[in-house]
C-alpha positions as CSV (number, residue, x, y, z in Angstrom):
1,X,0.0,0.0,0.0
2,X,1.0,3.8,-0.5
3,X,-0.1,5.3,2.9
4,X,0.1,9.0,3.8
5,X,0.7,10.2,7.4
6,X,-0.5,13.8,7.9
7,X,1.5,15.5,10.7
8,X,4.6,14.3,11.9
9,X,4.3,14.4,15.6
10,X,4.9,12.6,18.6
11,X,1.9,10.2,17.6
12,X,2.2,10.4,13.6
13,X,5.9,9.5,13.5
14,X,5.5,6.7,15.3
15,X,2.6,5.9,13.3
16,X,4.3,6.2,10.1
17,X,7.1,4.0,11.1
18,X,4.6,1.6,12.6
19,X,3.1,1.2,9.4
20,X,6.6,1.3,7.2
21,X,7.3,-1.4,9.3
22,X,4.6,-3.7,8.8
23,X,5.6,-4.9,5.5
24,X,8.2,-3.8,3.6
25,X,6.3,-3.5,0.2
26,X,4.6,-0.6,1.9
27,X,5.4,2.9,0.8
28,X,4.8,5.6,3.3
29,X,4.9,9.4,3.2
30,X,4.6,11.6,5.9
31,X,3.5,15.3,5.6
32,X,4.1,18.0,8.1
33,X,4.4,22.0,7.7
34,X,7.9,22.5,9.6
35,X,10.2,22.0,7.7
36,X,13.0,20.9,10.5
37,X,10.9,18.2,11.4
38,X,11.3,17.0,8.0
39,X,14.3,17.6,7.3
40,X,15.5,15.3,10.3
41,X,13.2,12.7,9.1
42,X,14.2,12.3,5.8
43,X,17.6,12.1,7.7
44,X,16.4,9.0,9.4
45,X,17.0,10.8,13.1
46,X,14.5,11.9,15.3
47,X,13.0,15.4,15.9
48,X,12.2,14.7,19.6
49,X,13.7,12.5,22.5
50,X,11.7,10.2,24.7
51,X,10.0,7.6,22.0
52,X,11.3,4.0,22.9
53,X,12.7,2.4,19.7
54,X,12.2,5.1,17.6
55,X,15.4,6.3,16.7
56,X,16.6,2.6,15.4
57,X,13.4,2.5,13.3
58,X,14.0,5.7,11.2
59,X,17.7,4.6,10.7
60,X,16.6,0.9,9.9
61,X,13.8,2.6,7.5
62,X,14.2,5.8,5.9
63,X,18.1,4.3,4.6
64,X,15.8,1.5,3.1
65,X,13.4,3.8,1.1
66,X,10.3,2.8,3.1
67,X,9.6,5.6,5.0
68,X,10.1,9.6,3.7
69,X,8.9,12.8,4.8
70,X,7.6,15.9,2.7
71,X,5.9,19.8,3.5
72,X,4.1,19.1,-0.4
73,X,0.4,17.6,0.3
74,X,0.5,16.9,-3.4
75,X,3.7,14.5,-3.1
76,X,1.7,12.4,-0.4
77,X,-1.9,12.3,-1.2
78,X,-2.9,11.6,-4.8
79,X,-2.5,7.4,-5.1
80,X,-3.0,6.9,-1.9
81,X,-4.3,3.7,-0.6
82,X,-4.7,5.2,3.0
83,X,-4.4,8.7,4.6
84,X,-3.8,9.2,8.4
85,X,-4.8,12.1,10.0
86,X,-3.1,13.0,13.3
87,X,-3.2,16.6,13.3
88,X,-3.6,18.7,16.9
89,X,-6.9,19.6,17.9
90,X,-6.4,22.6,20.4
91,X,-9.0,24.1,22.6
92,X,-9.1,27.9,24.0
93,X,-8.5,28.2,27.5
94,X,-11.1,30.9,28.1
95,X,-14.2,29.1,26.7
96,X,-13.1,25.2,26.3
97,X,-14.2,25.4,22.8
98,X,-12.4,23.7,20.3
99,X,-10.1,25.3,17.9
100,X,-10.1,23.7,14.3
101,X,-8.1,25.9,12.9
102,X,-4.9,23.4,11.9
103,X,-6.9,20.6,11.5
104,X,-9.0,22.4,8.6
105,X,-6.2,23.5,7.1
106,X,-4.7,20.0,6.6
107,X,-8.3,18.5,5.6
108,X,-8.6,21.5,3.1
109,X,-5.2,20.3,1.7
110,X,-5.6,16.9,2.0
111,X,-9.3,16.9,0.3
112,X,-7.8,19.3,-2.4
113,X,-5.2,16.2,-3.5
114,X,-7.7,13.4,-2.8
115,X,-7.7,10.6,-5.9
116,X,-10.8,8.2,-5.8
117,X,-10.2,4.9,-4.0
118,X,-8.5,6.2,-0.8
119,X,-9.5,5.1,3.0
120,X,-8.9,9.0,5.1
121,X,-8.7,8.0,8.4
122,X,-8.8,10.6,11.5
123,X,-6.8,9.7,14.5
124,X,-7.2,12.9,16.1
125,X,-9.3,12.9,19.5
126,X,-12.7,14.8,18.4
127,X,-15.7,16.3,19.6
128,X,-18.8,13.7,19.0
129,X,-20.2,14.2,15.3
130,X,-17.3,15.8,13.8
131,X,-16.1,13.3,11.0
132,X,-20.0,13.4,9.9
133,X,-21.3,16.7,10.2
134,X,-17.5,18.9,9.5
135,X,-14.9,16.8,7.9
136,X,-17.2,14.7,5.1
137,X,-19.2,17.7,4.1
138,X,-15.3,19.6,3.6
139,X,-13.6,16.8,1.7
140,X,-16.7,16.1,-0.6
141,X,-16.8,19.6,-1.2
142,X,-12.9,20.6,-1.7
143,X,-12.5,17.1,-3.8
144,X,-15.3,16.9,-5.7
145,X,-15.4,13.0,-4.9
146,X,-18.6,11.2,-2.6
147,X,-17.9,9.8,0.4
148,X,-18.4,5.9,0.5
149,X,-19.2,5.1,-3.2
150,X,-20.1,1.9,-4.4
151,X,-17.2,0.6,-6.1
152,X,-14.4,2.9,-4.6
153,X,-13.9,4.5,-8.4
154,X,-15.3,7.9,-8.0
155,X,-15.0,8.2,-3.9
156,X,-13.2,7.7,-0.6
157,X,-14.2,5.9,2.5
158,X,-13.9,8.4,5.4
159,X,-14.0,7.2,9.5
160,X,-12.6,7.8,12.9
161,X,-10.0,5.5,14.5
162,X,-8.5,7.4,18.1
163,X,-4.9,7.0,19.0
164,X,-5.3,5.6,22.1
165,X,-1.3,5.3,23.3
166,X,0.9,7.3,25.3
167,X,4.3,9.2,24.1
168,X,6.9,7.6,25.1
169,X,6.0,3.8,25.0
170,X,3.6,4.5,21.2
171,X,4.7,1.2,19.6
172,X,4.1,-0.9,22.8
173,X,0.7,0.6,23.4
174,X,0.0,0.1,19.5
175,X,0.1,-3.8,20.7
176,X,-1.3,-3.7,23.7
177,X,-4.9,-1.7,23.1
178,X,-7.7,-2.8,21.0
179,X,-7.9,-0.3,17.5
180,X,-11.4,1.2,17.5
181,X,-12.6,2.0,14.6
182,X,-16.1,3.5,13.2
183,X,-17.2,5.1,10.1
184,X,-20.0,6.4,8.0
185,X,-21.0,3.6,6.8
186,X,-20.3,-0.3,6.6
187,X,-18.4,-0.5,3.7
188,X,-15.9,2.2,5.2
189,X,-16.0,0.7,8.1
190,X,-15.3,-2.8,6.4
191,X,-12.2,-0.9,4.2
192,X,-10.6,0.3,7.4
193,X,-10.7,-3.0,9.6
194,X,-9.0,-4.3,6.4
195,X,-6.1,-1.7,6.4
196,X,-5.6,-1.5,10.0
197,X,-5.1,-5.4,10.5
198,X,-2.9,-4.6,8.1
199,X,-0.3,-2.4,9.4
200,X,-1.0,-3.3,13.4
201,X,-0.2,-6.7,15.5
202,X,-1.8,-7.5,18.6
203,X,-0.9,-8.6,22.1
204,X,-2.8,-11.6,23.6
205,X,-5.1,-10.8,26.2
206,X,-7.5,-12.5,28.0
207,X,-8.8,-9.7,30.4
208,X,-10.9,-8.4,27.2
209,X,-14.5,-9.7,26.4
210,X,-13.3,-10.6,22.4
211,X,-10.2,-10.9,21.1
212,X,-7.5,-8.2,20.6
213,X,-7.5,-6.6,17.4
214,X,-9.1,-4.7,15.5
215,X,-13.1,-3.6,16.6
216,X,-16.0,-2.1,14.5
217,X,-17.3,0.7,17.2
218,X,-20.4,0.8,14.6
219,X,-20.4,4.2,14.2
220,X,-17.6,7.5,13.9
221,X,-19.8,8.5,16.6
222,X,-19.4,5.8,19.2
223,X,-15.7,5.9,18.1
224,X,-15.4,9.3,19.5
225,X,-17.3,8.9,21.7
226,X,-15.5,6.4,23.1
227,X,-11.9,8.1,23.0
228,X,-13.6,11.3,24.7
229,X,-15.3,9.0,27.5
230,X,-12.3,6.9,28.4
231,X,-10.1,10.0,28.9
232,X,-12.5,11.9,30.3
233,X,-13.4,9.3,33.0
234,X,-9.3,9.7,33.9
235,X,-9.7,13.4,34.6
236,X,-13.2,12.4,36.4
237,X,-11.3,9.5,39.0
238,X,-8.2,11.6,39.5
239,X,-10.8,14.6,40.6
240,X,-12.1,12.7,42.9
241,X,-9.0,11.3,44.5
242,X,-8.1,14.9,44.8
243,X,-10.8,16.1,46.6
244,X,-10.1,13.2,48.9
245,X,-6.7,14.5,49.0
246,X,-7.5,17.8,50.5
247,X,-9.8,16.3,53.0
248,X,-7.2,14.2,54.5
249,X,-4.8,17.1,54.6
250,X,-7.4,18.9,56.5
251,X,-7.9,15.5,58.9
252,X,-5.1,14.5,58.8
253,X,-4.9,11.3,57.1
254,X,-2.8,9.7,54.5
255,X,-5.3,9.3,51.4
256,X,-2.6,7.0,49.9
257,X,-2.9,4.3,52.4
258,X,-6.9,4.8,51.9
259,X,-6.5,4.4,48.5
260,X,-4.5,1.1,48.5
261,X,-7.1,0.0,50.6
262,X,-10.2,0.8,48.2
263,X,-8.2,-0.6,45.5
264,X,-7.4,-3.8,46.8
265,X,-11.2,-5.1,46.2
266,X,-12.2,-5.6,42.6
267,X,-14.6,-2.8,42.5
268,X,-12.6,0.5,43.1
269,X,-10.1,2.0,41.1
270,X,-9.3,5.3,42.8
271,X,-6.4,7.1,40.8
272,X,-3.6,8.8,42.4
273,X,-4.0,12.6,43.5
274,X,-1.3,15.3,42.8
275,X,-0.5,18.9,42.2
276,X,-1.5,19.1,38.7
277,X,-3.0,17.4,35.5
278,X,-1.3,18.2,32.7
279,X,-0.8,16.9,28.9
280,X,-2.4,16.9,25.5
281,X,-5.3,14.9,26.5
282,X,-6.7,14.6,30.1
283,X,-7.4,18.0,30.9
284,X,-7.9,19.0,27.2
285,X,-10.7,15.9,25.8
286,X,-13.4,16.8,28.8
287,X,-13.6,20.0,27.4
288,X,-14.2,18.4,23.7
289,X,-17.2,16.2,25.7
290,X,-18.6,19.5,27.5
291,X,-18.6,21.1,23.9
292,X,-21.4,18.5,22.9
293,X,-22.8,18.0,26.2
294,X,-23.0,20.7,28.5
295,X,-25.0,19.2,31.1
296,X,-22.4,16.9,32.1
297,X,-21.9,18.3,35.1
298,X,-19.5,15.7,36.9
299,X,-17.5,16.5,34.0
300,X,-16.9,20.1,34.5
301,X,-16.8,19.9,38.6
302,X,-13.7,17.6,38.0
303,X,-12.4,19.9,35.5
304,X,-12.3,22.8,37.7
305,X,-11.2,20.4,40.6
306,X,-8.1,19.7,39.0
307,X,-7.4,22.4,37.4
308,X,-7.3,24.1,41.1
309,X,-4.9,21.7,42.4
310,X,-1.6,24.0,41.9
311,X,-3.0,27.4,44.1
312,X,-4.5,24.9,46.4
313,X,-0.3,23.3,46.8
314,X,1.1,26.8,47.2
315,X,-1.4,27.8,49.7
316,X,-0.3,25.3,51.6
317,X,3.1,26.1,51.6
318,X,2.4,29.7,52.5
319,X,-0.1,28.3,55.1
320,X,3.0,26.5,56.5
321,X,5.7,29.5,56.7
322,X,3.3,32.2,57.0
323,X,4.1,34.1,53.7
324,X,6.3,33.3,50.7
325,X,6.7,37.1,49.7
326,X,10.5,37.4,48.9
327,X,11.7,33.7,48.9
328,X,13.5,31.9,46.6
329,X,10.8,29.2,45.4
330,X,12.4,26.2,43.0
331,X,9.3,24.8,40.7
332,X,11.2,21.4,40.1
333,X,9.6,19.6,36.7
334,X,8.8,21.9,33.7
335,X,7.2,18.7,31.6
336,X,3.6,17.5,32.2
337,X,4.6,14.3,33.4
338,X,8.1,12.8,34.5
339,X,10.7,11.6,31.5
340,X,8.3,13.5,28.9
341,X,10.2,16.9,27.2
342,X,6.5,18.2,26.8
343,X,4.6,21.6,28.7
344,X,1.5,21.2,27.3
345,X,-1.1,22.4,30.2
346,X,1.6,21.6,32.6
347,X,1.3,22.7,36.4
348,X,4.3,24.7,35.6
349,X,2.4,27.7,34.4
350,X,-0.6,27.1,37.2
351,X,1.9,27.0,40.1
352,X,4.3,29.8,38.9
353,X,1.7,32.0,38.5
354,X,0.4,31.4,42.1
355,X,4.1,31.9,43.3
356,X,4.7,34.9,41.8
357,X,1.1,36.5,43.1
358,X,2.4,35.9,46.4
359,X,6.0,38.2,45.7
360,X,8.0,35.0,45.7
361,X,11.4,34.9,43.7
362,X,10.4,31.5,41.3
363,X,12.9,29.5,39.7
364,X,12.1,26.8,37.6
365,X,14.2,23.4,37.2
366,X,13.8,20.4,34.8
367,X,16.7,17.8,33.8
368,X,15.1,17.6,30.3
369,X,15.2,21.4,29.4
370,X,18.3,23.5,29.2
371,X,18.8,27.0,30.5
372,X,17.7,28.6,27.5
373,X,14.7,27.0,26.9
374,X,13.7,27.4,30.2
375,X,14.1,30.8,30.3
376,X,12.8,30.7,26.5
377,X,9.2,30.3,28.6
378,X,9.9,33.3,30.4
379,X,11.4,31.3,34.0
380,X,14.3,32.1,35.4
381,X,16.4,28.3,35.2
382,X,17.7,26.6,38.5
383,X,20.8,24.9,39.0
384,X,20.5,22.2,41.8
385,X,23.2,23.3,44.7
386,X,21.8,26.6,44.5
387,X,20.4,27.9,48.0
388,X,16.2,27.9,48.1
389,X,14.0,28.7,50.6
390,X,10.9,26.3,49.1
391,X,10.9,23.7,46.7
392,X,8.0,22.3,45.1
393,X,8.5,18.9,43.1
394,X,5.5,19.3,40.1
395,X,7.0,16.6,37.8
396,X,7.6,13.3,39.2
397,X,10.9,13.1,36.9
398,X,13.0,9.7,38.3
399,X,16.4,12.6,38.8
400,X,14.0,13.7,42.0
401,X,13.4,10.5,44.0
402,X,17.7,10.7,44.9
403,X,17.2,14.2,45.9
404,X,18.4,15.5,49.3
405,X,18.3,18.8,51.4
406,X,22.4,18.5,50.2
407,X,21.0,19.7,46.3
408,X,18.4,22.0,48.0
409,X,21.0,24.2,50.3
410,X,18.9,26.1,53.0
411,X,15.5,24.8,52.3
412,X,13.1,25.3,54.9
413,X,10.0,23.7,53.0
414,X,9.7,21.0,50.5
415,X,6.2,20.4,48.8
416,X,6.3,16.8,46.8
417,X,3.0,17.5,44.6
418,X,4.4,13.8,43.0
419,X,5.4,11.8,46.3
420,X,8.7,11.1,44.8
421,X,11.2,12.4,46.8
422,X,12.7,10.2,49.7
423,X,11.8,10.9,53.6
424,X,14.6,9.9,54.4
425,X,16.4,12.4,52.4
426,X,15.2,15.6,54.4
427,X,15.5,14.8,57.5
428,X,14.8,18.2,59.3
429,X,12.8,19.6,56.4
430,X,9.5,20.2,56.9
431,X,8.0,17.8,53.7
432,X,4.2,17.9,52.5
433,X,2.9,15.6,50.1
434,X,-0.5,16.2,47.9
435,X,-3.4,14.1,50.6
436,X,-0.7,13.3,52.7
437,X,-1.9,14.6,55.7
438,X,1.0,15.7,57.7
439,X,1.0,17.7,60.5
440,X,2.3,21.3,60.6
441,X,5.4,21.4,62.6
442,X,5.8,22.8,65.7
């Protein structure tokens, strides 16, 4: 097959040498609009660090012709027996509406090289009722072809497929997850079971009620709706355990040792609490669900739950020493989530901001970023050794579980918003953990 990969990120790579890799008669073209990205592609090395196995695919692959990388929609779509869209879906921050704005360029581009024949399949978490009622009316209308013809001679075959894997681990997660799939109509649907047994292999499980593989959700609705509802019931659990978080601090109990109790029955799955939730999809697909259901009011109570979480760590810090006005206050983790080089929605911006309204000095520290490109955000970087007043771990990054007071010279508070750091370690130091409980010193 000839299969075009829109947008080269740190799902569509991965995508595009999953599917280079499935067979090597496949020809695969990727498409993205920066041209670096690219450019270090078509050099068979990676744009971005952190992907497991990546890097020895694109130097197995791209050398070998299977696998190449273009900016020119018209080099990857016409003849195409598949195209897979997995561009970013981004969604104000004022209002929680959705912002189409990238994704409609690449469908106008796509749709505007479109050849008859081709499966377009949309990996891109959506609002329910979006490959229907948005992106078929655009393609028919840009191509001039009908969605789901008869024989595949004057059409395409349009559906929604999520990505349902996590950056960092992409090609294990490819394995390890059932594929949803759902179109228009059974014939698409049929056409894109076909192509993605194709291209994917399966792990056995036998905690699922039907095999691994492959399964026809019925309907691109039910596929979206599905993505949105998995993720969503993430941001839902973890707002819970955090409201049982701050009622332990104020009872003093440790909701960790609550938790491991719920969870050791079948029936609870309590997440783990913390100072943020950050990423590109747990605190950004709730707000896709509330765009098409605004009566889900669970939803939106967890939303603003979590997204509290940072203000309601510092205040506890300033609760503790009175006032941070004036201290030197070390944010350590930049990233989202520990080992990821990725800010998106991270607590970073949250818990600085609440720092800084409260006069403290705030530094920022993260083993993954350099200097520059922390103070490229508009932080002023950390060096560990450096003498701090507070420090307040928001990235569970593994460099933090061996730190000590020794790296953190004169601290007189450390917040762990991860529970990462060792006890042990700070011995003296007054150490708060997110539904930890612990008493204020004397």
């Amino acid at each position: 097959m000839k299969i075009a990969v829109v947008a080269l990120g740190k799902i569509g790579l991965p995508l595009a040498v999953q599917f280079a890799d499935a067979d090597p008669s496949h020809e695969v073209v990727g498409v993205d609009v920066d041209q670096r990205v690219v450019d270090l592609v078509n050099a068979g090395t990676e744009p971005f660090p952190g992907e497991d196995h990546l890097a020895d695919k694109l130097a197995e692959l791209v050398p070998a012709g299977r696998l190449r990388a273009t900016t020119d929609y018209g080099q990857a779509i016409p003849g195409a027996d598949a195209v897979v869209l997995v561009v970013p879906l981004f969604v104000d921050e004022a209002t929680g509406a959705p912002d189409f704005g990238w994704m409609d360029d690449a469908t106008r581009s796509l749709a505007a090289h479109l050849t008859p024949g081709t499966l377009v399949s949309y990996e891109t978490t959506l609002p329910v009722g979006t490959t229907r009622t948005r992106w078929k009316p655009m393609i028919e209308r840009i191509s001039g072809l009908t969605e789901s013809p008869e024989d595949g001679s004057d059409g395409f075959w349009l559906v929604f497929s999520p990505e349902r894997v996590l950056t960092g681990r992409v090609f294990a997660d490819l394995r390890r997850y059932p594929k949803l799939v759902g179109g228009l109509t059974e014939a698409g649907t049929a056409r894109a079971v076909e192509f993605y047994e194709a291209v994917l292999d399966f792990d056995d499980r036998d905690d699922l009620p039907r095999p691994n593989g492959v399964w026809d959700m019925g309907s691109a609705e039910a596929a979206e709706m599905a993505k949105l509802a998995e993720t969503t019931y993430r941001d839902v659990n973890i707002g819970l355990a955090n409201q049982f978080a701050r009622f332990a601090d104020s009872a003093g109990i440790d909701v960790h040792t609550v938790i491991e109790a719920c969870n050791s029955q079948p029936y609870s799955h309590i997440h783990t609490p913390g100072i943020a939730v950050g990423g590109h999809c747990i605190p950004v697909y709730p707000r896709l669900y509330l765009s098409t259901d605004a009566d889900a009011t669970v939803v939106s109570t967890a939303r603003a739950a979590n997204a509290a979480m940072p203000e309601y760590a510092v205040s506890r810090a300033e609760a503790l020493l009175g006032s941070l006005s004036g201290l030197r206050v070390v944010v350590l983790g930049a990233s989202y989530r520990g080992k990821v080089k990725e800010t998106a929605f991270s607590g970073v911006f949250a818990t600085v901001d609440a720092l800084r309204s409260r006069g403290a000095q705030v530094l920022v520290h993260d083993p993954m970023y350099t200097d520059d490109e922390l103070a490229g955000h508009g932080w002023e970087p950390y060096s560990l050794g450096e003498p701090v007043d507070v420090a307040i771990v928001q990235a569970d990054h593994p460099e933090y579980a061996t730190l000590s007071t020794d790296d953190l010279p004169g601290l007189r508070l450390l917040l762990d918003g991860r529970r990462v750091t060792d006890p042990a370690r700070f011995t003296g130091v007054p150490r708060l953990t997110i539904g930890g409980g612990e008493p204020a010193p004397a």
